[in-house]
N, C-alpha and C positions, 0 to 999 in steps of 0.2 A: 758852328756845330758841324761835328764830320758828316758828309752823306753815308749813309751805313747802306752798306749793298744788300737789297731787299729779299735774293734770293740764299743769305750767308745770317737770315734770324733765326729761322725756326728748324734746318736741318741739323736735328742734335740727337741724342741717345733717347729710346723711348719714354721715358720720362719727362723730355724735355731738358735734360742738366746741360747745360751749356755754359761757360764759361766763357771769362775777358780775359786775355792776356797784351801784355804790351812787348815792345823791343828788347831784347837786353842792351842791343850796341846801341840805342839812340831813348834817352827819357822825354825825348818831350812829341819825336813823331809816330804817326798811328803805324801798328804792324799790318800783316795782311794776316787772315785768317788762316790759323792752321790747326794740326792735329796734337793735341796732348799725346803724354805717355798711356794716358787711361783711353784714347781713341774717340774722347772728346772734343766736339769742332768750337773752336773757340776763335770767338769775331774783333776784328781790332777794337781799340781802345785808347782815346785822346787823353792825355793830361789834365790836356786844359780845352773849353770850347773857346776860339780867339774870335774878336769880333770882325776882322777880316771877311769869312767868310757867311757870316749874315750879313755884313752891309753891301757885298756883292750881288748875295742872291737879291735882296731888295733894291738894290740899286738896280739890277738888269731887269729887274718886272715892271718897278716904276717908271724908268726911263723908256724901254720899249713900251709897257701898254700907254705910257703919254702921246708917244711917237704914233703910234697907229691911228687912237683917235683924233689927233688933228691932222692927219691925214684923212680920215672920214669926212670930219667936219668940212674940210677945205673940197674934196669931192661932192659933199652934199651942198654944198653953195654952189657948184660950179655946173653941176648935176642936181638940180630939185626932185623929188620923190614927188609920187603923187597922194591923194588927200588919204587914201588906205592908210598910208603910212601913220599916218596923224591919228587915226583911228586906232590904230595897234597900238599906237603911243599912250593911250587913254585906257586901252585897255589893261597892258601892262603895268599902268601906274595905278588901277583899281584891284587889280589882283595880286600883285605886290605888297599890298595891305595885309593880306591875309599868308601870314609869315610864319614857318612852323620852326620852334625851336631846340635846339638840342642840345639837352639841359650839359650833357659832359664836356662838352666843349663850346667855347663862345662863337657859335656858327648858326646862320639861319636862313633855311630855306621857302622858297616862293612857288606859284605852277605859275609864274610869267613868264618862266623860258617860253612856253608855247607860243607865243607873239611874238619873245624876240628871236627867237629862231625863224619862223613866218615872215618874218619884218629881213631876215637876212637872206633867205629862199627867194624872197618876192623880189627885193629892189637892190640886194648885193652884200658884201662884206660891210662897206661903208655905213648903208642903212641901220645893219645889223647891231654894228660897231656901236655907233650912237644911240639907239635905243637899248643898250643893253647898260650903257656908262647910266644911262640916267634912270632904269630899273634900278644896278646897285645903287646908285648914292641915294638916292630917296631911303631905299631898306639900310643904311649904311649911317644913316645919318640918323634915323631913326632908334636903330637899336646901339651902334657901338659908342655912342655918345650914354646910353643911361646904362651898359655896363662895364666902360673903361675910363675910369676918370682919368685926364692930366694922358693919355694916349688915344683917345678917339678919332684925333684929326688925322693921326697917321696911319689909323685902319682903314678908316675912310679914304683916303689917297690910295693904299694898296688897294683895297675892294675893289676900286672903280678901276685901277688902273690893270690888273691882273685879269677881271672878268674880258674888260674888252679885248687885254692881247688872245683871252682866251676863243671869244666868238670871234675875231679876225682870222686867227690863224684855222680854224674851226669852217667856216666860211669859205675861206679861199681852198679849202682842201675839198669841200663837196664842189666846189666849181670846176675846181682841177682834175676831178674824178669823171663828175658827170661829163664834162666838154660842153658845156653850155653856160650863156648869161645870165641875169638873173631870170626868174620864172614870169615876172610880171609882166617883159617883153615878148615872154615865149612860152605861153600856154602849151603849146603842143606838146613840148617836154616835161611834163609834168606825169606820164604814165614810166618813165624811165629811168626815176632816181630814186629807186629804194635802196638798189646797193651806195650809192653815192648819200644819201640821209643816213642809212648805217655809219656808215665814217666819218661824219657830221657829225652824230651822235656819241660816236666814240672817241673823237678828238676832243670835241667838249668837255665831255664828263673826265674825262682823265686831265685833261688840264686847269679845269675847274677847278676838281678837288684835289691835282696834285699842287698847286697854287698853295692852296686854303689849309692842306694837310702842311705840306713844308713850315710856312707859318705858327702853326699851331705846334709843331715840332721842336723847332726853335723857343717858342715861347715855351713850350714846357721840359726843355731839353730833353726826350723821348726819342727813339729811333723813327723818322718818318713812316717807312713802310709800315710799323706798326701801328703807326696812328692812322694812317690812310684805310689801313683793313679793318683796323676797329671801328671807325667811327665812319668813312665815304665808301665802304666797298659793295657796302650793299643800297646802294641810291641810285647804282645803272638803270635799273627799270624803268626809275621814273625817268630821268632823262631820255631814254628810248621811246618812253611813249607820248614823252612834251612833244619827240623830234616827232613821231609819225601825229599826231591831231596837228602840231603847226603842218604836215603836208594835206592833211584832209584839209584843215583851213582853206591854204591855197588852193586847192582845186576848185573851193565854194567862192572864191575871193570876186570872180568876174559878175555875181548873182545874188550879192546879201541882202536877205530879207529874212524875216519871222522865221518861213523856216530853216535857214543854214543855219541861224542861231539854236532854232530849236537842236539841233542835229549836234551843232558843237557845244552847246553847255552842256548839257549829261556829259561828254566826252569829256571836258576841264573837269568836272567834279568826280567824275572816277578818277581823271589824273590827281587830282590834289589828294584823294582816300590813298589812292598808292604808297604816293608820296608818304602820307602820313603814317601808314602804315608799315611802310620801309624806316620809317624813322622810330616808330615803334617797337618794330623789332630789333634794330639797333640798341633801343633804351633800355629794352627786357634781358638782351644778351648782356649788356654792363650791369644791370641789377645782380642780376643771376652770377655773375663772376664777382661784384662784389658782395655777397651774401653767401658766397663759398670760400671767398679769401677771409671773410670775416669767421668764420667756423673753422679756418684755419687756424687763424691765429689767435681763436680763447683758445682750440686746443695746444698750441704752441706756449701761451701766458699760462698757461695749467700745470703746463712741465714743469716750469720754468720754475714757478712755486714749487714744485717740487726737488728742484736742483736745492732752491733756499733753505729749505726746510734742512736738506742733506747736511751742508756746508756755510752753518750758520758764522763760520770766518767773514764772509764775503758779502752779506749782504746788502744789496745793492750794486754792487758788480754787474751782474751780469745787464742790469736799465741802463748803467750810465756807459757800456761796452756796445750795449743798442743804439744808443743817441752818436755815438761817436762813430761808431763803423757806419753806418751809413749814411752819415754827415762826408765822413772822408773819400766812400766812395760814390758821393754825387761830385765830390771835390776832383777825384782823380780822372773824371769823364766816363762814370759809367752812367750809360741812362735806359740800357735795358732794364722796363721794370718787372719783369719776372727774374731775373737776376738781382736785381733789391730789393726783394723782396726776398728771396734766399737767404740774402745777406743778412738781411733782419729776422729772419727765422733762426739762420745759423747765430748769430750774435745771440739770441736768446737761451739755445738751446747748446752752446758749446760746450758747455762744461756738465752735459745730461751722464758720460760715461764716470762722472766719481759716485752717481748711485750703487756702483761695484765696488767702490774701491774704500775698504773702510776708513773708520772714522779717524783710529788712534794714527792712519797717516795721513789724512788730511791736514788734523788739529796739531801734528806733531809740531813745537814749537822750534827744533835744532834742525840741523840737517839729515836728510834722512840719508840712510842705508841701500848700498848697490841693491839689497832686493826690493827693498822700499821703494826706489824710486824706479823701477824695474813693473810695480803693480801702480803705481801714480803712470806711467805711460800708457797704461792698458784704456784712460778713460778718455783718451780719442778714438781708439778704433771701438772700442765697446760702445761706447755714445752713437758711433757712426752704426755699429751694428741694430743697439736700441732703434734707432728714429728709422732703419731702413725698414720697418712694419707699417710706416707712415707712408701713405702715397702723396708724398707733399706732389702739387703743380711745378713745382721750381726747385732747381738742385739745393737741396739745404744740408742731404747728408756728404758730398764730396768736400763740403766747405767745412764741416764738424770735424770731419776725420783726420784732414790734414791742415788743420789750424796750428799746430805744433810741429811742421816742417820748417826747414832753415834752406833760406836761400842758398848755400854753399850745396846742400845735399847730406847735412849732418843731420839732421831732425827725424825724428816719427810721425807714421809708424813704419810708412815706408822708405823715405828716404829720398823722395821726392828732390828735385833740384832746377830752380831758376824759373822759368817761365813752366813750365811743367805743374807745378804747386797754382791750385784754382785763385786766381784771382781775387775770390773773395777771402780764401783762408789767409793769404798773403796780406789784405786789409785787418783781416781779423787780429791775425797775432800781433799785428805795431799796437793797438789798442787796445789789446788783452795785458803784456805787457806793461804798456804806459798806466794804464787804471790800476795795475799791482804793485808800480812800484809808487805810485802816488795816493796809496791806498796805506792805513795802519794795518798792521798784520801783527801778530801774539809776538816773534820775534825779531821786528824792531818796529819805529815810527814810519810814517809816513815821510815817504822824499820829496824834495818841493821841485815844480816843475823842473825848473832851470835840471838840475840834478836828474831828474828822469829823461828830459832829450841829452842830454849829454851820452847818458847810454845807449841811449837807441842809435845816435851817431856813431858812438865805437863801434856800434853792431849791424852799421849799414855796411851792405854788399857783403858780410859772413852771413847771418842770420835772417836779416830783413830786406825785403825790396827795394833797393836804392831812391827809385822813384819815390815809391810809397814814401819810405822817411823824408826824404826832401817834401812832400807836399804835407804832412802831416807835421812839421815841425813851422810849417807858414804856415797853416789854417786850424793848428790844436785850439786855440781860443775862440774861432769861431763858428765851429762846431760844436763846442763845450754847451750843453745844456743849461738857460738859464741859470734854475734853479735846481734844488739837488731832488733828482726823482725819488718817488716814494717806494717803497716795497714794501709788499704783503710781509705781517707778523701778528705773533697769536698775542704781543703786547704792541701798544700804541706808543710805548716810552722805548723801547728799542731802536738803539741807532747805528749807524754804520760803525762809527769810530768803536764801539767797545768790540772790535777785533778780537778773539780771545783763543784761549787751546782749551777745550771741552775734555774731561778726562775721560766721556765713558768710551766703552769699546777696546781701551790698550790692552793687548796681552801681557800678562805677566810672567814673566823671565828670569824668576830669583826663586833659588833653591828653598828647598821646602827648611832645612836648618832654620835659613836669616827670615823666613816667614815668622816662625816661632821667637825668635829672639824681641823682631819689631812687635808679635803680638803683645810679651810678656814686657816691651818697653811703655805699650802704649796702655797696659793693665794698669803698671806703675803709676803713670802720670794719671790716669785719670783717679787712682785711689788716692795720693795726695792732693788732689786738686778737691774730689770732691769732701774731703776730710776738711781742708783749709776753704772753702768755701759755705763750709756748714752755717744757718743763719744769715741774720740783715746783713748784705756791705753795701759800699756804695759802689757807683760804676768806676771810678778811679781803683778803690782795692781789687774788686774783681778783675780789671783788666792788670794791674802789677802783676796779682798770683798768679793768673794766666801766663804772664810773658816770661816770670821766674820760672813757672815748671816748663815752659817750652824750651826755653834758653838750653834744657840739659841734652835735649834729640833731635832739635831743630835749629838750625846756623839762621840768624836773620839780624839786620842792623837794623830795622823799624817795625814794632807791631802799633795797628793801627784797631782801633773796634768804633766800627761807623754804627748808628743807631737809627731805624728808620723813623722819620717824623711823616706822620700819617695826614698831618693838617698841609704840611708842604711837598709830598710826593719827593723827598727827595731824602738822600744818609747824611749825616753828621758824624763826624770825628769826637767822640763823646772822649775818648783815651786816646795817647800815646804814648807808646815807651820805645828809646832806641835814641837813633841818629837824629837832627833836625824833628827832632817831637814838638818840638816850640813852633816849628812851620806850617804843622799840619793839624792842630788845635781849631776845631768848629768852621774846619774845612765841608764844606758843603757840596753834593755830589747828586745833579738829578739824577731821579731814578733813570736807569738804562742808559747813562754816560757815563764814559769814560770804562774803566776795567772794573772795579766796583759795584759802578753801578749797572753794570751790564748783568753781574754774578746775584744783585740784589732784585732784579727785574726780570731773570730768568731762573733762580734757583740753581744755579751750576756752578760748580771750580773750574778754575781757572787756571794755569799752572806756568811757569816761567814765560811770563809777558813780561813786554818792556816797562819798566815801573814810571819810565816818562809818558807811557799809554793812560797813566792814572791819577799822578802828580807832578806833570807838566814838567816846571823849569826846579822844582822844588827834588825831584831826582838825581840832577845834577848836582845839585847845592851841598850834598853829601861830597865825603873825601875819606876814600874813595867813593863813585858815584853808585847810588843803587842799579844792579843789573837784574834782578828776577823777582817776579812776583807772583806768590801766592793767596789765593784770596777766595775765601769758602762765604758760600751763604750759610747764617744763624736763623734757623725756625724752630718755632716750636707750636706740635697738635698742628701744623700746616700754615703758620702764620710766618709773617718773614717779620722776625727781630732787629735782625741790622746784616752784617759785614763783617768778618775779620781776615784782614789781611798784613801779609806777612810779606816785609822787602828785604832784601837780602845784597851783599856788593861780591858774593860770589856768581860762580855762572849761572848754574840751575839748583833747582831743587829737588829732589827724588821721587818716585813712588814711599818711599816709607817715611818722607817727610811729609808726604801730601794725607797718606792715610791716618798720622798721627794727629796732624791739625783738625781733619773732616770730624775722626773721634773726640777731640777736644771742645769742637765746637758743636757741633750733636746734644753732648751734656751740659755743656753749658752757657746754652739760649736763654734756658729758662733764667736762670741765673742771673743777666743781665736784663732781663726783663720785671724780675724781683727787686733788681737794683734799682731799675729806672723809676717803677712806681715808690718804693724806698724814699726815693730822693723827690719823688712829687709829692708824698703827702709830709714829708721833713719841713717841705717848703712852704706848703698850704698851711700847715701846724705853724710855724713860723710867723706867716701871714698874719696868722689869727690869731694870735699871742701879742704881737705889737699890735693890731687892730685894737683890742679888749685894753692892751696897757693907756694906749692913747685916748680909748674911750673911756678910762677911770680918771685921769688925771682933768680932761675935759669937766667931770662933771664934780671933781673936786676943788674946781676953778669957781664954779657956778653956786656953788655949794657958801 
């Protein structure tokens, strides 16, 4: 993992928006911090974290803190301590016991520095050194064994071997300071090393927990600095005040009895309350940030449901565009987490600016129109405009705004170009992208992967981060979400796949004449229909007259009339008339799958969808193959009937084809719901007529 330069995290725009930028001329080395176009300080950024540089930094802790202590060891043998020491030893290893833990990180502190520090003032480095290796491994063995399985032995090895480089080097620098041996040969010296105990103490503590932080950086790829001030920056005290009671100790050292003890125990138990309460307010400072991060982000999931609700095309998009954008960019080496957590905000909330943008061009199923797609542009800067009322912690509107920028400099809204475009909007659009095109959408199917990276490769280095795509087309599978995430809907049978084009909202664009024409078309149809409907039929006549009188204003090579079964939640194909009818006979359709059943589960038309959105391989099977589908829900008094949909091997269908059907099928719900009962009690009648014949004949057997 890169060392991230601790004074290059937090100097960003008053809000904190800071962004990651990488090289252009090199994808796989980190850049140096520099300035965006927007005057954003943006901090390099790895690819990849290589293991090179962790087995370094742990090779040089553990090999140097081994080296020191047997070099102790070999001193202490050749140089004996006197019995004090033995005493510190004991004391150390009782107070050691009493371990405070910190629940954010797997890190745990002691007030036995006060001895081993004592233990390094009194008899030397060496002393020091060795009672401090067998402080850690006692708390080391204790705790990192019952909470790291199958890695214990190797915290343990680091522990011991970091602490002691840390009181050696710690050690030899009050000595070097002060100008004097250890204290136990030379009492005199003992009124003249407060400045020299200062640096003691601050050598310590900064190699202590820069040790412990780097570690725990690595292990949770995080920027060290951050983690150092989150979770060690506030535990100076206590080490300043372990270092000064270890110097009251030593001055009591030549005369222990009852009362030095008396004198130093209050003093360890105000140090261990510090202590504990420096850790305290570390716990209360991570509570408080996470119970503000979490207020953040139901109001973020609140939007966000609100996006759905908009642009019922899509959902689901925007959870499985969540799981992947910041899967890719823990992939690409970003591990500032207030910047992924941006990310994850802006992935949620990207698509917030089509609350502007109406419906008839979201849902439009062709290609839209230079002004059309002119107000489809406005819903990134508008989105960015929405969310900037938000005082998000972390940049989430730089990365909303310009998620729709192209690496060359062609994209909106501004025009942004290369490293300039925030880092995470650069993550955003490969992935916004890739879920669209492997998404069903009203105007075709869904692409299968192979097919969507293909694209994103012709579009690397014009449109998209060259990086980004090379690392996104190794790890798209494994960032892929299990299973498929859920999304809020007002029905529980709604599913992604029935993609559709919703008609309401379209303006209409046709002179007032061809209004009047299509009205007195659709007068027509519905007075013969309901002339020839009059009375019982069954659901096969009523759907023929239906598809004969449409036949005359409406182009279609398949009418289908699906019929809801209330015991199975799902439509059946009760009629067909057309093309491959023999295909689509008691076809079956859960409710809110497929195009159908999406129209039968929501109440809404549907209008020029891919008809392989709703009858699979059986679309095809036509010649020529069906290309548009129309398909109205049938209610009636507010109950849903069934389904009729209408397929067609021309392009589209029109406004006055659509309003012809909606009329058609409006009157005659009831109709088919006549029919259906019709045909249930035909059958029940039936029933019970063979019943009765077989119960005569039975008893003229017996007879």
């Amino acid at each position: 993992l890169a060392m991230q330069r601790a004074d290059a995290e937090r100097k960003d725009t008053e809000k904190g928006q800071r962004m990651v930028t990488h090289s252009k001329a090199s994808k796989r080395a980190p850049t140096d911090a520099r300035l965006s176009r927007d005057g954003i300080k943006m901090p390099r950024v790895r690819s990849e974290i290589g293991p090179a540089t962790r087995l370094t930094f742990y090779g040089v802790v553990v090999i140097a803190g081994a080296g020191v202590l047997l070099a102790s060891i070999r001193e202490l043998m050749s140089q004996p301590v006197g019995s004090f020491w033995f005493v510190l030893v004991a004391l150390t290893l009782v107070t050691g016991w009493s371990t405070l833990r910190m629940r954010a990180v797997p890190v745990s502190f002691s007030i036995s520095d006060t001895f081993t520090i004592a233990a390094a003032l009194l008899f030397g480095p060496a002393a020091g050194t060795v009672i401090v290796v067998v402080d850690a491994l006692v708390m080391s063995l204790r705790v990192a064994r019952a909470n790291q399985r199958g890695m214990w032995i190797a915290r343990v090895v680091f522990n011991v071997t970091a602490t002691a480089l840390a009181m050696w080097v710690a050690a030899h620098a009050f000595f070097a300071v002060a100008g004097t041996g250890p204290l136990a040969t030379q009492p005199g010296r003992v009124r003249n090393v407060v400045g020299p105990l200062a640096v003691f103490a601050a050598v310590y503590f900064l190699l202590n927990t820069g040790f412990v932080a780097v570690a725990v950086a690595h292990e949770r790829r995080t920027p060290i600095a951050a983690v150092w001030r989150e979770h060690f920056s506030a535990l100076w005290l206590s080490y300043f005040s372990g270092a000064s009671i270890a110097a009251l100790l030593v001055t009591y050292t030549r005369d222990v009895n009852i009362s030095t003890l008396t004198i130093i125990l209050p003093l360890l138990f105000v140090s261990y309350l510090t202590f504990r309460a420096a850790i305290g307010r570390v716990e209360d400072s991570n509570n408080h940030l996470s119970e503000v991060n979490r207020l953040y982000l139901s109001t973020i999931e609140t939007l966000a449901m609100a996006i759905d609700a908009k642009d019922q095309i899509t959902h689901g998009h925007i959870r499985r565009v969540q799981a992947h954008t910041v899967g890719l960019a823990k992939k690409i080496g970003v591990v500032d987490k207030h910047l992924l957590n941006a990310i994850e905000a802006a992935a949620l909330l990207h698509d917030m600016g089509k609350l502007a943008v109406p419906e008839y061009i979201l849902n439009k199923p062709g290609k839209l129109t230079a002004p059309e797609f002119e107000k489809m542009k406005l819903h990134a800067s508008g989105g960015a405009e929405i969310l900037s009322a938000i005082d998000f912690p972390y940049p989430v509107v730089p990365i909303v705004r310009h998620h729709h920028e192209n690496w060359d400099g062609t994209g909106y809204p501004t025009g942004l170009k290369g490293t300039d475009i925030p880092i995470g909007a650069r993550i955003l659009a490969v992935v916004d992208c890739f879920d669209a095109l492997t998404s069903d959408r009203p105007y075709r199917p869904r692409m299968s992967d192979a097919d969507a990276l293909k694209i994103l490769l012709d579009r690397r280095g014009s449109m998209y981060d060259p990086l980004i795509i090379d690392t996104f087309v190794r790890v798209y599978e494994e960032i892929a979400p299990e299973q498929t995430i859920a999304t809020p809907a007002t029905r529980s049978a709604l599913n992604e796949i029935t993609s559709s084009t919703i008609t309401r909202g379209a303006p209409s664009t046709r002179p007032k004449r061809d209004e009047i024409v299509s009205s007195a078309a659709e007068l027509l149809t519905l007075f013969d229909l309901s002339r020839c409907l009059d009375g019982q039929v069954s659901i096969s006549d009523a759907g023929d007259v239906i598809a004969t009188h449409l036949r005359r204003s409406v182009p279609f090579s398949l009418l289908v009339v699906y019929l809801y079964d209330v015991n199975c939640d799902d439509i059946v194909a009760r009629h067909a008339s057309g093309d491959a009818a023999s295909l689509v006979r008691d076809l079956r359709i859960p409710l809110g799958a497929r195009l159908s059943g999406w129209v039968a589960a929501n109440c809404q038309t549907v209008i020029n969808s891919d008809p392989a959105l709703d009858l699979g391989d059986i679309a095809n099977a036509s010649s020529p193959r069906l290309r548009s589908c129309l398909s109205i829900p049938l209610t009636w008094n507010e109950e849903l009937i069934g389904v009729l949909s209408l397929y067609s091997t021309a392009t589209e269908f029109t406004d006055d084809h659509r309003r012809i059907v909606e009329a058609v099928g409006h009157h005659t719900a009831h109709t088919f719901r006549r029919a259906e009962e019709f045909e249930t009690t035909a059958a029940n009648r039936s029933r019970h007529v063979i019943s009765r014949r077989t119960f005569d004949r039975r008893a003229r057997r017996v007879e």
